[in-house]
N, C-alpha and C positions, 0 to 999 in steps of 0.2 A: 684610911678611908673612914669616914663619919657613917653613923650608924644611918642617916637621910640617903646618905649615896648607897649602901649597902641594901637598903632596903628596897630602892629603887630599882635596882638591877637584879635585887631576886624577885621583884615581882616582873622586869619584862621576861626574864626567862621560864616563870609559871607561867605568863600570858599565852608568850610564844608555845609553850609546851601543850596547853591548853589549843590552844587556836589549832597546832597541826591535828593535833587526833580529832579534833570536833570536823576541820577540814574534811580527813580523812574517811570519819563517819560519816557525813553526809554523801560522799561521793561512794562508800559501798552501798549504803543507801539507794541511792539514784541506778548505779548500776545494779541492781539487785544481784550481789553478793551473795545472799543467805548464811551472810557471817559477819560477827560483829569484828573492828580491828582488834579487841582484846582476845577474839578464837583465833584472826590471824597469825597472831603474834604464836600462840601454840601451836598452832595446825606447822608454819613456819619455823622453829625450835624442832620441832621433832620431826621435819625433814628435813633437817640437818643433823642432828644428833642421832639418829637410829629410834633406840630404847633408853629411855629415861625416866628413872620415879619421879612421883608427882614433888619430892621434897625436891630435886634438883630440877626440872622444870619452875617452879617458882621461882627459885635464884634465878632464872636464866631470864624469865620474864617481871619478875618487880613482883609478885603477887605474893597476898600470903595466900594459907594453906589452904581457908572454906571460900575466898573468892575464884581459887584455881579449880575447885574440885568442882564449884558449879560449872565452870567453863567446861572443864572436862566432860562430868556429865551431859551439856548439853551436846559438847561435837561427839559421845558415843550415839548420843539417841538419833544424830543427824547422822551415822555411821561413819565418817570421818576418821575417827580414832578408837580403840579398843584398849582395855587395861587385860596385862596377861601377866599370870602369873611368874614371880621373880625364878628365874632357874636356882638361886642361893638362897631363897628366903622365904618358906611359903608364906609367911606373913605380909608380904609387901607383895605389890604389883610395880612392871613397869608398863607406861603408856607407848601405846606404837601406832604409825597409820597403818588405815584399811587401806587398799590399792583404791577405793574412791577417796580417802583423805589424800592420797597425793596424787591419783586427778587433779582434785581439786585446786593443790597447794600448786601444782603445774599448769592449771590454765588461767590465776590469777595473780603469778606471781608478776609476768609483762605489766598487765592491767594494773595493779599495784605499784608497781616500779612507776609509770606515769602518773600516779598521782602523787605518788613522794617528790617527783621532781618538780613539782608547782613552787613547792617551798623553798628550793632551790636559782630559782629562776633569776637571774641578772647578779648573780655571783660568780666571781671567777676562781680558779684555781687559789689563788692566793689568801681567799677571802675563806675558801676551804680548810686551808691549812692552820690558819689563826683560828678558823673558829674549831676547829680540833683540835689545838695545841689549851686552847682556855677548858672547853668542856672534859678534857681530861683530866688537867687541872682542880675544877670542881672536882672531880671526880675521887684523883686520888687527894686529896686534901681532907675527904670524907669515909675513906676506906680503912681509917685505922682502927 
């Protein structure tokens, strides 16, 4: 591949990448949300995972360490989530929801799920599997 083509197809996949979460803002937005998709993505991680330090929530969401702690900070002050002290480490904290953080993470995870599926729209199964089989690809090709 020339470095013309190479370049061209990492900028549609910035665009693309770019274009769904801009999407996706707009539309918490509109629905007033009272969360940005980059608290989703947390509030979302940590009703799945239970309790998590904030060093392994970043891995989980792409963030480094003072973009995460804002986040955090803001969905404590929204009550959403709480830092509690580590049972093995009083130096560390892990994050965990309040019962209104996953309220929350429970009445918009539907409403969420429809807006992800915009992006999705006039794809078929097949078209799912090739574009899983490349993004992986990128994926692990950059994992070493």
């Amino acid at each position: 591949m020339t470095y013309e083509q190479f370049s061209r197809y990492s900028f549609l996949l910035d665009r693309t990448a770019r274009k769904v979460k801009q999407y996706a803002q707009q539309k918490f937005k509109l629905k007033e949300f009272d969360i940005t998709v980059d608290q989703w993505l947390v509030l979302k991680n940590l009703n799945e995972n239970e309790r998590l330090s904030q060093t392994e929530l970043a891995q989980l969401v792409f963030k480094d360490h003072p973009t995460l702690t804002r986040i955090v900070d803001i969905l404590c002050k929204k009550g959403y989530l709480e830092r509690v002290q580590h049972p093995e480490d009083r130096r560390s904290y892990q994050l965990h929801l309040t019962q209104e953080g996953k309220d929350k993470v429970k009445d918009l995870k539907p409403q969420i799920a429809n807006i992800r599926q915009k992006a999705w729209e006039n794809l078929d199964d097949k078209d799912f599997q090739e574009f899983k089989r490349i993004l992986n690809t990128i994926y692990n090709n950059l994992a070493e």
